[in-house]
N, C-alpha and C positions, 0 to 999 in steps of 0.2 A: 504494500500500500504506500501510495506518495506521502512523501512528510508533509503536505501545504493540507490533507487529510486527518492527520492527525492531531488529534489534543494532546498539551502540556499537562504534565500526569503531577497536579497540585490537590487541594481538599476540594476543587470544583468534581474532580477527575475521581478521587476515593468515594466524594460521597455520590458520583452519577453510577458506578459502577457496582457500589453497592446495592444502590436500588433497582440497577439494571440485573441483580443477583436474585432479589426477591421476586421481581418481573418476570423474570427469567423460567423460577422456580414455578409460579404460578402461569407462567403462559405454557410452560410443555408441563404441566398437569392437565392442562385445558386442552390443549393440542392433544395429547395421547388418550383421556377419558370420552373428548367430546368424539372425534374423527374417529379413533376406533382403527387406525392405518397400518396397527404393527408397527414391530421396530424397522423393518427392511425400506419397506415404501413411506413412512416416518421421516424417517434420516435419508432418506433419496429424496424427497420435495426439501428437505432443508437444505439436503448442499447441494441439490439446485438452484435455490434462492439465493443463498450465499455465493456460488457463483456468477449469477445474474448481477449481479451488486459488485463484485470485484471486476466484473467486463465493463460496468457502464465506468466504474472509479476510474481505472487505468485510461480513459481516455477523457477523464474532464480533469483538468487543469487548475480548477478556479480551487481556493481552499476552503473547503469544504471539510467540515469530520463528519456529516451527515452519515456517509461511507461508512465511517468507524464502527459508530455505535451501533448501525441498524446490522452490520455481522457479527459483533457484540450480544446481540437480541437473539439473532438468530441459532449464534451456536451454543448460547444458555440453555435457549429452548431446546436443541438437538441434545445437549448435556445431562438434561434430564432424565429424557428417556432412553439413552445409552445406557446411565445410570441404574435405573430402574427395572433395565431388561436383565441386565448381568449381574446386578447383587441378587437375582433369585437362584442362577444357578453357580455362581462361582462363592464359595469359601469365603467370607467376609477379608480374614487376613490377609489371605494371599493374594484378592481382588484389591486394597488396600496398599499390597506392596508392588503392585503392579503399576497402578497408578501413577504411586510413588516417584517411580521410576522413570515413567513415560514422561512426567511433568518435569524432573530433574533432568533428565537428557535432550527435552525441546526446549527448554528454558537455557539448557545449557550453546546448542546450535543458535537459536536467536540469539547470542551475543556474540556470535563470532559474524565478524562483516571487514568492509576492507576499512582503514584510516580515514575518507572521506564522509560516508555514510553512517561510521562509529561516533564519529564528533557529532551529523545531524541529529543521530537518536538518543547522546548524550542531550543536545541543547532543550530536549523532548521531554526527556527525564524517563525514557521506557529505551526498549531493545526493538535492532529494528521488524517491524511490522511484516516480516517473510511469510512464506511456507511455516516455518519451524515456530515461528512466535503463535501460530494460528493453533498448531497444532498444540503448541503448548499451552493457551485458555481453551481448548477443546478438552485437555488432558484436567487442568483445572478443575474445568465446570462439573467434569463428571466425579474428579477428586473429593469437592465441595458436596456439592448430590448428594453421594456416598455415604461421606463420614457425618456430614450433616443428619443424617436421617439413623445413623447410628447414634449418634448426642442424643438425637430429641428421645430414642428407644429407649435408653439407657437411663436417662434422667427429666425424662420429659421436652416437651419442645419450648416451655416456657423460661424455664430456668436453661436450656441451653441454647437459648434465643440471648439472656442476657449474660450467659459465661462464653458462647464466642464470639456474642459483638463488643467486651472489655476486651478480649484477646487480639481483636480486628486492632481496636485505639493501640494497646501495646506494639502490636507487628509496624503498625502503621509510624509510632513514637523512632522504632530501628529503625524504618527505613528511612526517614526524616532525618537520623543522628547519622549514621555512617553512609557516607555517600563512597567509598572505598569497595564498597559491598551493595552498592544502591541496585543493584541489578538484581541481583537474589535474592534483597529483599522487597523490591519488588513482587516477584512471582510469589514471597513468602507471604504476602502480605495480600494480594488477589485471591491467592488460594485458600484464608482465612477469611476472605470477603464472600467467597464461593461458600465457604461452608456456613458462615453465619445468615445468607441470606437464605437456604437455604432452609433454616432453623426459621428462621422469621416470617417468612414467605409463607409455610406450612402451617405456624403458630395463626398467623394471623387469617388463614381462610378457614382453618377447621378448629380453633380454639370457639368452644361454647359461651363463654364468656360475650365473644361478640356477634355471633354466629352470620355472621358477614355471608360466607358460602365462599366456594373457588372464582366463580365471574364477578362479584364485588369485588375480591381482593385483587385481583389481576387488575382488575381498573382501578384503584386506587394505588397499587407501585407502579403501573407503569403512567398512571397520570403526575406522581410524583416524579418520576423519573423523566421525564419530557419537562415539568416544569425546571426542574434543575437543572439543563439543558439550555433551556430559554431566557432565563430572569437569572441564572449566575452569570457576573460577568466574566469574560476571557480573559484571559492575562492582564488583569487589572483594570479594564475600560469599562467603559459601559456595556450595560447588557445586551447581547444581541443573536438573530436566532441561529440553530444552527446547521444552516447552511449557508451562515455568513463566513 
């Protein structure tokens, strides 16, 4: 993806990608329960949409992150139900350490680039935007998913809604302090966004308490999620949309 494409990865960028997490969480529950598509033709119309959006990007010039965030959306939602399919037949740990691994080793290729292109995705504050970065919030999302939904089993969705989104502020604290390591914790710190929205997304459409239902809650993060978008301003200016 072009850099004039992507967002400066500041608290405009943590907190839109957080709720692009909850959103996320809540639109491929709604995609997978409503549509009924299976996982195969599921994640076949997603990355075909995701490629749709990468053919029109590569050829518009203007800067735009509109790009970003709507394959952002998309492979949340595909994350889901990746997720979802595979923790019924694989082993919780070992699906776990699989993960693990997958997301350390594209996180690890997104930051090998040449000298020219390492300085642009430095000035960015993320790794550049490849194949490898892609597959590594693909790797993510399903990470987050995952362990997310093992939290909320474990100790509930409520109290592990608010034990990983403190964990979120800490990861978030590193990666703000060491910029030596800003790259890993980066990924360390998405993947903790993955999993906490993951807990909160859940919490918030099926907790009785509010009983909202899955189509409220999906409208309400992703109507927050656009607003944060819209009305945070960009590197300091004024507010403006984004496809500015």
């Amino acid at each position: 993806m072009q850099i004039a494409h992507i967002p400066k990865v500041n608290a405009r960028y943590w907190s839109a990608i957080t709720f692009a997490s909850l959103f996320g969480t809540n639109m491929g529950d709604l995609y997978s329960h409503e549509l009924k598509l299976g996982i195969v033709l599921g994640t076949a119309i997603l990355a075909a949409l995701a490629a749709a959006v990468f053919l029109v990007e590569r050829r518009d010039h203007a800067p735009r992150e509109l790009y970003y965030w709507l394959v952002i959306i998309i492979i949340r939602t595909g994350a889901t139900n990746i997720a979802d399919y595979f923790k019924k037949i694989i082993y919780w740990p070992a699906f776990a350490a699989i993960l693990t691994a997958l997301l350390a080793g594209f996180a690890w290729l997104s930051s090998r680039s040449d000298a020219k292109r390492e300085a642009e995705s430095e000035a960015q504050g993320m790794p550049m935007t490849g194949t490898a970065y892609w597959l590594a919030m693909l790797s993510a999302g399903v990470f987050g998913t995952f362990i997310g939904d093992v939290c909320s089993k474990l100790i509930g969705k409520g109290f592990a809604s608010l034990s990983l989104g403190a964990l979120l502020i800490v990861a978030l604290a590193a990666w703000r302090r060491d910029s030596g390591n800003r790259f890993w914790f980066y990924w360390i710190a998405l993947a903790v966004a993955r999993t906490a929205g993951t807990a909160m997304g859940d919490w918030l459409a099926e907790t009785p308490a509010l009983g909202i239902g899955l189509p409220l809650s999906t409208l309400i993060t992703g109507s927050i999620f656009v607003l944060i978008l819209l009305l945070w301003p960009r590197k300091g200016g004024a507010a403006v949309p984004i496809h500015a």
